[in-house]
N, C-alpha and C positions, 0 to 999 in steps of 0.2 A: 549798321554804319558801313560806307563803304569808302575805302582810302587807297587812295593812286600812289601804286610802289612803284620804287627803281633800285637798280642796283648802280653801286657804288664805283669809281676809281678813287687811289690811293690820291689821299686828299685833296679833292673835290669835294665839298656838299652839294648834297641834292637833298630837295625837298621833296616830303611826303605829306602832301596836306589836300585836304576835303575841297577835292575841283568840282564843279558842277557843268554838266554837259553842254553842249553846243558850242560856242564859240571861245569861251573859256578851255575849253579841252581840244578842240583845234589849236590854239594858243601853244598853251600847251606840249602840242607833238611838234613844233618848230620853234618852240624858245630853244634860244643859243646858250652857251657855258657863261660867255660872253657877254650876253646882254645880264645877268643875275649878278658877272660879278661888278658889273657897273651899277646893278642896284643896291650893289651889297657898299658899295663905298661911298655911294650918299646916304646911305640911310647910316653908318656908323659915324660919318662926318660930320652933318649937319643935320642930325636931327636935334630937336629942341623941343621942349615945354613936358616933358616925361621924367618920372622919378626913374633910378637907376640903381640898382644894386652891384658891386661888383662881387666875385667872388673868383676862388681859385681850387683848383681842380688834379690830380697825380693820378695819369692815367696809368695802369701797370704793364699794359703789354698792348702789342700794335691787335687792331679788330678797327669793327664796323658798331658803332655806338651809336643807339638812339636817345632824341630828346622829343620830350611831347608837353603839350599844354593844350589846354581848350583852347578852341577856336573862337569859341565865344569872349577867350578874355582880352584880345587884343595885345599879348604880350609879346617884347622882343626880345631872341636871343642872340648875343654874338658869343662865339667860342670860336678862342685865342686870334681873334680878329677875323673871324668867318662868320657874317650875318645868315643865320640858320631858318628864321621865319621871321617875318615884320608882325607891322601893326595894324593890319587889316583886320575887323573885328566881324564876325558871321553870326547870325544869327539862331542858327544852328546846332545842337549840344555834339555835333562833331569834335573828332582830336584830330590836331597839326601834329605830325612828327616830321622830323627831321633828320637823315639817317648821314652820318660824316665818319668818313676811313679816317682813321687819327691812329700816330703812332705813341709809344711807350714816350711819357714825359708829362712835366706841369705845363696850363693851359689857363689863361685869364678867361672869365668868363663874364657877362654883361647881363644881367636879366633888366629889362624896362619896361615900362608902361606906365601910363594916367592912374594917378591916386596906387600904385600898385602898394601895396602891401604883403605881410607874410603870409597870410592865409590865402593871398595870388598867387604867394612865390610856390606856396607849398604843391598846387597843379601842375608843375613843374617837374618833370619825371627825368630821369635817365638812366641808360642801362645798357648794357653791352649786347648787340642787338641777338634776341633769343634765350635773353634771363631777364628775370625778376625786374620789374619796374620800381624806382625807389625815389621818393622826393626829396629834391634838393635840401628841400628845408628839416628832413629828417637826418638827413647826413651832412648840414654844413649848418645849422642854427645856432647849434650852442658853443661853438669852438673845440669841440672834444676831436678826441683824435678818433679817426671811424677804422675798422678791418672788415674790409667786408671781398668778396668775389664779386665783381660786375656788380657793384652797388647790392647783395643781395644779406648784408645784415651791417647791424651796429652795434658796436661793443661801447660801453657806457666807462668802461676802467681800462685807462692806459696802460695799469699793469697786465690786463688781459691779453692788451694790443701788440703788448713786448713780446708778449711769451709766445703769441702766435707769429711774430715778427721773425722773432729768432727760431721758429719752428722751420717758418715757411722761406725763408730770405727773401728772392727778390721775386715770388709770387705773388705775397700777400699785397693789397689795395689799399695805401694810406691816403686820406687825402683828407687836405688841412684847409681848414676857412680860417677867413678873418674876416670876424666881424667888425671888427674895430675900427676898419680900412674904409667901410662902407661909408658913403656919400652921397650928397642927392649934387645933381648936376640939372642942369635944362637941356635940351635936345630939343627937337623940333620933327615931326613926322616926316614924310616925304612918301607922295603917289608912286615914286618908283617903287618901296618896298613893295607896293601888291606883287609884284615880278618871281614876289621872292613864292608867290603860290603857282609858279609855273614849274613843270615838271620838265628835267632833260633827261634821257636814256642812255649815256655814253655805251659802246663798245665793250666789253669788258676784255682785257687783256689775261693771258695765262696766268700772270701772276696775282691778279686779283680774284682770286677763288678760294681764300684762304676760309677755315671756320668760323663762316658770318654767327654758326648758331653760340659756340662757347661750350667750354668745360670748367667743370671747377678745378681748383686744381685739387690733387686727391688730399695732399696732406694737409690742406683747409678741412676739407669736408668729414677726414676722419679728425681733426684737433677739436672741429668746434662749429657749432651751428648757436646760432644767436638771432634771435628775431627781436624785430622794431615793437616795443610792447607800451600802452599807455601814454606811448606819443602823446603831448597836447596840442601839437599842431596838426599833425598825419593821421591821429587818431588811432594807431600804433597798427599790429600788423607788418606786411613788409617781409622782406628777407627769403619768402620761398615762395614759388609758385604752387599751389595745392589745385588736383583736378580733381575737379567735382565737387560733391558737399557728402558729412554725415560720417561715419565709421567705412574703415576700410574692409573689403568685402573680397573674399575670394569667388570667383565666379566667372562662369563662361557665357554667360547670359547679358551682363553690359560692364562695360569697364572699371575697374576696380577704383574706389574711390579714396581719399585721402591720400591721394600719391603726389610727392615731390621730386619734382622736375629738376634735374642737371646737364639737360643738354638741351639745345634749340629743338628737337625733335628727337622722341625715346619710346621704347615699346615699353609697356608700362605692365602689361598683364597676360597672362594665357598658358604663360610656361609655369613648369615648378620653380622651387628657387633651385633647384640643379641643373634646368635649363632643358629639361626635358618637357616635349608635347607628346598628345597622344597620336601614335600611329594611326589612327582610324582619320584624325584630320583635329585639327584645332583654330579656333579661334582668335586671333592675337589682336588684341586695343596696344594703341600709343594716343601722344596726347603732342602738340607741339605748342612752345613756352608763349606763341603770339600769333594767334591765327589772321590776326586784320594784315599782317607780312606774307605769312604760310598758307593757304587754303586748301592746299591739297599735298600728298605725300607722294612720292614714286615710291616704291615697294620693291626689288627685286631679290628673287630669290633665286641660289643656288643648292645645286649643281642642277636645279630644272630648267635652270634659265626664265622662268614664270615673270614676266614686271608686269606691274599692277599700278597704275594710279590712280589713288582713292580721295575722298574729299574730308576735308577737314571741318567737323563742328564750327562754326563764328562764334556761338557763345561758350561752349566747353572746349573747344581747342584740342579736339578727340577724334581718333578715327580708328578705325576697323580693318583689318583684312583676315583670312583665312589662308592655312596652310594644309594642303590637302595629301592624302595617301600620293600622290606620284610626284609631289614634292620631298617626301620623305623616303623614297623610293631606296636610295641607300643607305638608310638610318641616321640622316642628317640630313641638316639643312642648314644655310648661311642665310639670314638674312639682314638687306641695307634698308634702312631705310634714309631717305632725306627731304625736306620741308622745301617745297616749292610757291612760285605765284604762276596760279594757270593761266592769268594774263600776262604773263613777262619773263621769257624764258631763259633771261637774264637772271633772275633771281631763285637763290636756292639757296639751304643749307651744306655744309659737306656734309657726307653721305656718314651717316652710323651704322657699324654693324654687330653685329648679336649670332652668337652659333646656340643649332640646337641639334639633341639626337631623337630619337624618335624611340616611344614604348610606349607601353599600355597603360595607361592612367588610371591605377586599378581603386577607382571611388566607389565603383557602384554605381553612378549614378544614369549613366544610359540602362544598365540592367534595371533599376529601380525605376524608371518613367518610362520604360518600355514593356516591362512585364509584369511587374508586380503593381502597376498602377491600367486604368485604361488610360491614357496619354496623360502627357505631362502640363501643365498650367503655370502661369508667371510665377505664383506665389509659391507652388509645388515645387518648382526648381530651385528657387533661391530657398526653401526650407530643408529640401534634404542636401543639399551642398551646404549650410550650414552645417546641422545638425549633423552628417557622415552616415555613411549606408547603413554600418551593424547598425548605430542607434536607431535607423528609420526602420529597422528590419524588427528590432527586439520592440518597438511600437506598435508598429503595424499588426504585432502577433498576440497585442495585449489590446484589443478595439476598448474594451472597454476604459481606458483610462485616457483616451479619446475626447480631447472635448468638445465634439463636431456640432455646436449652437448654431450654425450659421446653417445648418442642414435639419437640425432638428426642426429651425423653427419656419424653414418651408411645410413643414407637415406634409409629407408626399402622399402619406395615409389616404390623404383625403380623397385621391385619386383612385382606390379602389373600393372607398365605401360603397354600400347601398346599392352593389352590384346586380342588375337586373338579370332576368332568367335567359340572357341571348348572350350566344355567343360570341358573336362580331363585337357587342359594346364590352362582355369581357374581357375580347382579346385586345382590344382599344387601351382600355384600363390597366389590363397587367402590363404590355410591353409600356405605357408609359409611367408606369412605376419600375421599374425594371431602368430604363433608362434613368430616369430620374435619382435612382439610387446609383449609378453607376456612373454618371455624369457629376453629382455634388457631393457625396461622401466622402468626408476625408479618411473612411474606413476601406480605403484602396482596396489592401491586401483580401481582407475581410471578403469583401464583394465578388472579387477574381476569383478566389478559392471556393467561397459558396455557388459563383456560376461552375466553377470547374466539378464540382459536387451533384448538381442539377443534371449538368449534362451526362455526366458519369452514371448517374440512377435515372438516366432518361424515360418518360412518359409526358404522354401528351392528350388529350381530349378526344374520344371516339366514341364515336355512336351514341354518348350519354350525355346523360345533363350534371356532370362533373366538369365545372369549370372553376370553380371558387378555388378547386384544390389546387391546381396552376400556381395561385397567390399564397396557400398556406405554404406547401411544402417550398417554395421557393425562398420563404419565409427562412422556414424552418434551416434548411443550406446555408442560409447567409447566416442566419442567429449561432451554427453550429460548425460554422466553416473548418475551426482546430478542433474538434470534437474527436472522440475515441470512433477509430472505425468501425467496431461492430454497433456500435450504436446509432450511425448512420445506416447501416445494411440492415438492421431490425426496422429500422422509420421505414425505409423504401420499402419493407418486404409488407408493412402493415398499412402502406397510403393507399387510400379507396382509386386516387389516381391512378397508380400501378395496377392494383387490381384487377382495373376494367382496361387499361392498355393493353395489359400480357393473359389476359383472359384467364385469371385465376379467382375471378366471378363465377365462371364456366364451371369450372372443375369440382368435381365431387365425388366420395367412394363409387368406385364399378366404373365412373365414365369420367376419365380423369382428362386436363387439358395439358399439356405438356411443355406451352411457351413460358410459362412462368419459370417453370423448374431448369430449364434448357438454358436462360437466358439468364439466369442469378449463377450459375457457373459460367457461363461465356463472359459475360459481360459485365457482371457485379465482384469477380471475385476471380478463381484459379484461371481463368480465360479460354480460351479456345484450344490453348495445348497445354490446357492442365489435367491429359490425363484421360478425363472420365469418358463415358461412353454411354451408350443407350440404354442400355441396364439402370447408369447410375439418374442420368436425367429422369427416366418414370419414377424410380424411388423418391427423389427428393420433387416430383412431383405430387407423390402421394403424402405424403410430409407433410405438403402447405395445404391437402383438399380442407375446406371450412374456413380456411383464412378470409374473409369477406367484410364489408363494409355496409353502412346503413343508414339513409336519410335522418339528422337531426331535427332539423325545421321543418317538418312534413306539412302543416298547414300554410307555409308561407310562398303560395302558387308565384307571384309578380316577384320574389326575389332570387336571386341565386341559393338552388339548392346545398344543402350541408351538409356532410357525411363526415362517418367514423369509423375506423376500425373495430369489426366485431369478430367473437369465434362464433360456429357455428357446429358443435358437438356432432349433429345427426350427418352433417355432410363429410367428418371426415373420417380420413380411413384409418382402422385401428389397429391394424397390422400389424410385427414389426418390420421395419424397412434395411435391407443389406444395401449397402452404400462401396462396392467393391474398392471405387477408388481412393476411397477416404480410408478402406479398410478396417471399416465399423457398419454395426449393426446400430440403429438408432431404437429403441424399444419401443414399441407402440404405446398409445396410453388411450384411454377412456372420457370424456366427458369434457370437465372443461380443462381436465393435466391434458387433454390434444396436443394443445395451444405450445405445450411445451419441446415438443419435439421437436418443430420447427426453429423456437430459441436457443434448443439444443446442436439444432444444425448450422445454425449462423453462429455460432461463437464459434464453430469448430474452424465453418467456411474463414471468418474471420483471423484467426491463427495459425492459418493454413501457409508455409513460406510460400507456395506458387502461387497464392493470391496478393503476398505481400510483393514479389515478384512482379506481378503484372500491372496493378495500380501502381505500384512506383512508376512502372515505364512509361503509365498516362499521365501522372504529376511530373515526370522529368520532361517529359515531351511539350509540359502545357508552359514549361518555367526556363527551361534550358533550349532544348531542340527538335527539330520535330524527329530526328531518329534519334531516342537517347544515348547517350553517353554510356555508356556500359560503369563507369567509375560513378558516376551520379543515381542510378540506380541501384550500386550497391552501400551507397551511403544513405541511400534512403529504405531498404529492406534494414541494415544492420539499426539502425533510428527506432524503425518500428518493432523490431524484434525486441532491443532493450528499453523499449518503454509503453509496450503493449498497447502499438497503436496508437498515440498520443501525435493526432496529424500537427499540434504547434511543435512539437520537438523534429517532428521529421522536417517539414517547412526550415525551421531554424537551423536545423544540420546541414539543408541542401544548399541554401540560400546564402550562409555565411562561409561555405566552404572556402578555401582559397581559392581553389579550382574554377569554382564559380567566378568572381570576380575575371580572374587570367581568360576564363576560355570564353565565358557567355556574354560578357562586356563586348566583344566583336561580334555585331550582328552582323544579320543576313540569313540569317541560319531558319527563320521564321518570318510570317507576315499577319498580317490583322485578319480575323474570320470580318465578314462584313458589319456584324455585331460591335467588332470591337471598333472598327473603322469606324461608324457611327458616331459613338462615343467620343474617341478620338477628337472630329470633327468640332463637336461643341465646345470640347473643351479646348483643342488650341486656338479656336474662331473668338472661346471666350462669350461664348452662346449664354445669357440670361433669362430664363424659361422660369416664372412662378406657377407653382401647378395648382395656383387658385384658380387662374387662364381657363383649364379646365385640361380634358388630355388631349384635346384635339391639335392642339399645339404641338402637341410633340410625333405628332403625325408623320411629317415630313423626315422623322430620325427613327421610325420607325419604319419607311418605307426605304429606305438606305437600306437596313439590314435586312428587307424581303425582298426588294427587287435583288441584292443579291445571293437569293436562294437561302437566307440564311432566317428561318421562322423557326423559333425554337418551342411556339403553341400549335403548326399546324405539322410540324415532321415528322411521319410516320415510321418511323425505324425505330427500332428498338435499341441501335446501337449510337444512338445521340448524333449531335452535327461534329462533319468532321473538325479534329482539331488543325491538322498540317495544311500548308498554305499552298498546295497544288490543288485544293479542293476551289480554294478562294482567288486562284491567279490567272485564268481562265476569261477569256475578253467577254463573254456573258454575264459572269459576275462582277467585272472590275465596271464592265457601261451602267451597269446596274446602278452601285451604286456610285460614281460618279456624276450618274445624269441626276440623280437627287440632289448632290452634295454640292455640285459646281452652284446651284441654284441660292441655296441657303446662304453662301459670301455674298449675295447680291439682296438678299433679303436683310440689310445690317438691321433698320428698323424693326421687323419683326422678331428680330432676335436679342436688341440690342447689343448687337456687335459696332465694337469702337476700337479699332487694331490701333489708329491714330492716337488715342487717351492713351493706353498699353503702353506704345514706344515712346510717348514724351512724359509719362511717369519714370520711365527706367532713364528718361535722361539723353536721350536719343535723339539727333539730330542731322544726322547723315546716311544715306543710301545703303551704305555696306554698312553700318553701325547696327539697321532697320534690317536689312535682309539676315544677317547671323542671328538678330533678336528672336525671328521667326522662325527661322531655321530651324531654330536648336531648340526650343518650343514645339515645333510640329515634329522633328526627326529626332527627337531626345539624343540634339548635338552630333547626328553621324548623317552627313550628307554628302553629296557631290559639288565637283567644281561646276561643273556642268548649270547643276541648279542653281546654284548660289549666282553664278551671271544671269542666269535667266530673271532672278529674281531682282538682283541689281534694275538690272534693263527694265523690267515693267516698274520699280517706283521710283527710276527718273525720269519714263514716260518719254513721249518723243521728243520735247526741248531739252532730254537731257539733265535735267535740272531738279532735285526734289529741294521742296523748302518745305517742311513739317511744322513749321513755327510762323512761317511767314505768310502762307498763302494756303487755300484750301486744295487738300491732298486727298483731300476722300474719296477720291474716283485711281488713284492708284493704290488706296490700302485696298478698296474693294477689288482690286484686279490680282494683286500681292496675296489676298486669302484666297482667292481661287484659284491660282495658282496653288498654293502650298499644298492645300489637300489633294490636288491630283500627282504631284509628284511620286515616284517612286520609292525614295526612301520615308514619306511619309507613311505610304500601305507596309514598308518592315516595320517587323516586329522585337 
């Protein structure tokens, strides 16, 4: 619906009513004051043949009051001898309103029309312009005495009425009908009322700026709120305006819902109730009381001097802006807002304004869809901002009580069955199992942790027909992700994987190979500066000789071979072994007690503080930053020391720290390996992939994470892909995957991506309402000013103009996803 505003002089009416274009609206821009108020005096003089109701009206203080009725009903209203709209009848389910500067006092009022009746009169609205709409017939039917602010409730007991009377004096809004009074008369129509659908623009003078929107007064608002309920004519309701629909929600993702409105225009949501936002940059919704007046907001903010004019929802009456770090630059911010018409810059609300300071929003929740998830998704945001970060933390760490049905019954399995003897269709198969679980599990944590585990124990496929194992052990990571560490360093020391990677296949008494031994202290446990030296690496090379593996399936040529963990007695060495560094003799053993020496070595390795030392600093770097924290590191050594390893407690010490929340909630400090970027992608795109398709579909998110450089089946080091994000910010790696990723926003069919469905589920309707929705989706809420215009700017496209509800928008959501994932703050981490 689209309704022709003006702004008001001190009583004048002017009409706001559903003009239709061409020559009507030339009309229009040249009716005089003059010629309406010549229509206004035959049409209240000599009209005839219409029923008439009169009534009478106690306004309480001088404003800008509107009145509305469908256009369709042909009805006429005079107030206190000022004809408001005629009897022109449209065909149309358009509203007339009628907007009159009226000061404090009683006012006759006239409602007419043909056959008009109550249930006519009841379309009949008024309300002080920028509050609640309320029908006549609800406030003047029954003779009661009403108390209401700008028509927004009805008290049923005039003892009610007194005691707010005498609370409020001469605030409070009485206004008295008589019905008694009422009479039918004849009148007669008259062709000059059409007149009264011509709109004039006066001038506005200084003193006509007063607050068109309204306040209540405070001591109503704290005495008593009362809504219109069971109405039998109004059909009850009434008395507040409520944005949106369903339970009130805290949330940075779309506007808080079940909020009631007290001013013509209010920031409704973003801050705490201490009025504090987050320094990193915030979100803020407001809502204004009547957008068919308002359609856009000016915005300014101080001390940045920042103004913004945003547009205002038509059907929720909602809009958006953001507050960004150089906004908050001195730990505050002022912000005004006030309710404008972008066609008539004559009309505006007075300006409201709202202080804020600025601090660290310590929820957890960018920490939580930035690191502990691969990227955040609609339903994942509004989950853990529910629920609060400990509880998603102490979940996340408990998979199993998980009820992940909705993943289960993708059956991802199915994607690495019946895996053939090649390795290209293996590596096909695992990375889209891999994605696939890291894309749809609600077992986040679970998945992060078990790749963080993979890479940590890195091996990869060489020279052998070891491919299956790729999919067990990676298996096995995820299934074991909070597991005791030395039972993780026994798996890896025992996978036929490892074996044949670090060539401790090779090794046997007399002619030992030495990368195995070399690399389970560098790399699996006391590190590179723990210590040991060349003496100790052959020792605990002779240790693992006989450790080997052995085809299960041997008859079965056309599938993916299977191997096991075996000893092999005659190849190891039975020595005893001096271990300087560890400053132990490990006692040689015989036969198949071999085997034991080795499990004798990894509990010790295990226990060892320089090993607990150093995997902490690859778990603080993988969860925190890429150079740890020195204070996060020792909360994660003192974790493992009083609970023997037990990676959910260390996890849960790191993660809940205070610390954490205070320092790691501020990113930047890391960014996405291309792997993660991948994943990322689908899920803020919102990518729907069934892996019955087969894995070829997932193709395209696997060549992301190897174009850039990031193949975790064909990388030949021993020391896993790097974690820190100098490895991955490198313009060979960012084109990499870019050039896949910009692709996939344009493939929505293939994907079935629907960003459009997304933002009009969340209720969304305007440009900056749409661009923070994504935002904070793809940058888990920490972005730039920078972006956020950029992003504005592509989905109003070159008219300028989005309509998401009206017209088809799918060629700027497709531009608005590609966009998202090449931004900057989308690749931090």
């Amino acid at each position: 619906m689209k309704i022709t505003r003006s702004r008001l002089l001190t009583v004048t009416p002017l009409i706001l009513a559903a003009v239709s274009n061409g020559a009507a609206a030339q009309e229009a821009a040249s009716a005089s004051s003059l010629l309406i108020q010549n229509a206004q005096t035959v049409n209240a003089d000599t009209a005839q043949g219409a029923t008439t109701i009169p009534l009478q009206i106690t306004i309480p203080d001088d404003g800008t009051y509107v009145f509305s009725a469908p256009a369709i009903s042909g009805i006429q209203l005079i107030v206190g001898g000022q004809s408001l709209f005629g009897s022109s009848v449209s065909s149309s389910d358009e509203t007339v309103k009628a907007l009159m500067s009226m000061t404090a006092g009683t006012f006759d009022v006239e409602v007419s029309g043909e056959g008009l009746t109550l249930a006519a009169l009841a379309d009949v609205t008024a309300n002080l312009l920028g509050m609640p709409e309320a029908s006549i017939v609800s406030i003047a039917s029954t003779g009661e005495t009403s108390v209401s602010s700008s028509f927004s409730a009805r008290v049923a007991s005039s003892s009610v009425a007194d005691a707010v009377t005498d609370a409020t004096a001469s605030t409070s809004v009485l206004t008295e009908v008589s019905t008694a009074s009422t009479n039918v008369r004849t009148t007669a129509t008259s062709e000059a009322a059409v007149v009264n659908n011509i709109i004039t623009v006066p001038s506005p003078g200084d003193n006509d700026r007063e607050n068109v929107g309204g306040i209540l007064r405070n001591t109503i608002r704290d005495a008593i709120t009362v809504a219109i309920a069971n109405d039998p004519v109004s059909g009850g309701g009434g008395g507040t305006v409520v944005v949106g629909d369903g339970e009130a929600q805290s949330s940075m993702l779309s506007p808080p819902t079940g909020v009631t409105l007290i001013e013509a225009v209010e920031i409704v949501g973003g801050a705490t109730d201490e009025g504090v936002v987050a320094s990193s940059g915030q979100t803020m919704f407001g809502a204004v009381m009547d957008p068919t007046t308002y359609d856009a907001v000016v915005v300014t903010i101080e001390p940045s001097g920042r103004t913004e004019t945003v547009d205002v929802g038509p059907t929720t009456g909602q809009f958006a802006f953001r507050l960004f770090p150089e906004d908050l630059a001195t730990g505050a911010a002022s912000v005004s807002v006030m309710g404008v018409d972008s066609a008539d810059a004559t009309i505006a609300t007075a300006p409201v304004t709202y202080d804020y300071t600025s601090g660290v929003v310590a929820d957890g929740l960018t920490v939580a869809l930035s690191r502990l998830t691969y990227g955040p998704t609609v339903d994942l945001y509004s989950r853990v901002r529910g629920m609060g970060f400990e509880n998603y933390v102490n979940e996340q760490l408990s998979p199993g009580s998980i009820r992940d049905a909705a993943f289960d019954a993708m059956d991802v399995d199915q994607l690495v069955e019946d895996l053939t003897n090649s390795f290209s269709g293996m590596q096909r198969r695992e990375m889209a199992h891999r994605i696939a679980w890291a894309a749809y599990s609600d077992k986040q944590l679970q998945e992060v942790m078990g790749d963080f585990w993979s890479n940590h124990f890195f091996a990869s496929t060489k020279n052998t027909r070891i491919y299956l194992q790729n999919v067990i052990d990676r298996q096995y990571y995820r299934d074991n992700a909070f597991g005791d560490f030395e039972d993780l360093l026994l798996y890896s020391a025992r996978s036929p994987l490892m074996s044949q990677f670090l060539d401790n296949d090779q090794s046997r008494v007399g002619n030992i190979n030495e990368n195995y031994g070399r690399e389970i202290l560098e790399l699996h446990t006391v590190g590179v500066d723990g210590g040991y030296g060349d003496e100790d690496v052959i020792a605990v090379s002779r240790i693992f000789t006989g450790w080997l593996y052995e085809r299960t399936n041997p008859n079965e040529d056309t599938l993916a071979q299977e191997f096991a963990f075996t000893f092999e007695s005659d190849r190891h060495d039975t020595d005893d072994k001096l271990i300087p560094f560890l400053n132990t003799t490990i006692t040689g053993r015989t036969g198949a007690a071999g085997v034991q020496e080795g499990e004798e070595l990894i509990a010790m390795l295990a226990d060892d503080p320089r090993t607990h030392e150093y995997v902490c600093g690859k778990i603080v770097q993988r969860f925190v930053a890429d150079v740890p924290p020195a204070e996060f590191v020792e909360i994660c050594t003192t974790t493992w020391a009083d609970t023997d390893g037990d990676m959910r407690e260390v996890l849960r010490d790191i993660l809940l720290a205070p610390a954490y929340l205070e320092g790691a909630a501020d990113r930047g400090t890391k960014s996405k390996t291309p792997y993660e970027y991948s994943i990322a992608v689908m899920r803020a795109l919102g990518v729907d992939i069934e892996p019955s398709d087969g894995f070829g579909i997932f193709r395209r998110f696997e060549n992301i994470s190897t174009d850039g450089g990031y193949d975790a089946l064909t990388f030949g080091l021993p020391t896993g892909l790097d974690e820190v994000g100098d490895a991955w910010t490198n313009s060979a790696s960012m084109l990499g995957v870019y050039r896949e990723a910009t692709e996939v926003a344009e493939l929505t069919n293939t994907y079935d991506i629907d960003l459009g469905a997304m933002t009009e589920e969340a209720g969304l309707e305007t440009a900056e309402e749409v661009a923070a929705f994504l935002l904070t989706i793809a940058t888990a809420d920490d972005y730039t000013l920078e972006e956020y215009e950029a992003m504005v700017t592509v989905l109003k496209g070159e008219d300028g103009i989005f309509e998401p509800l009206t017209s088809n928008e799918s060629s700027a959501f497709e531009q608005a996803g590609g966009l998202m994932i090449v931004l900057p703050s989308f690749y931090i981490q």
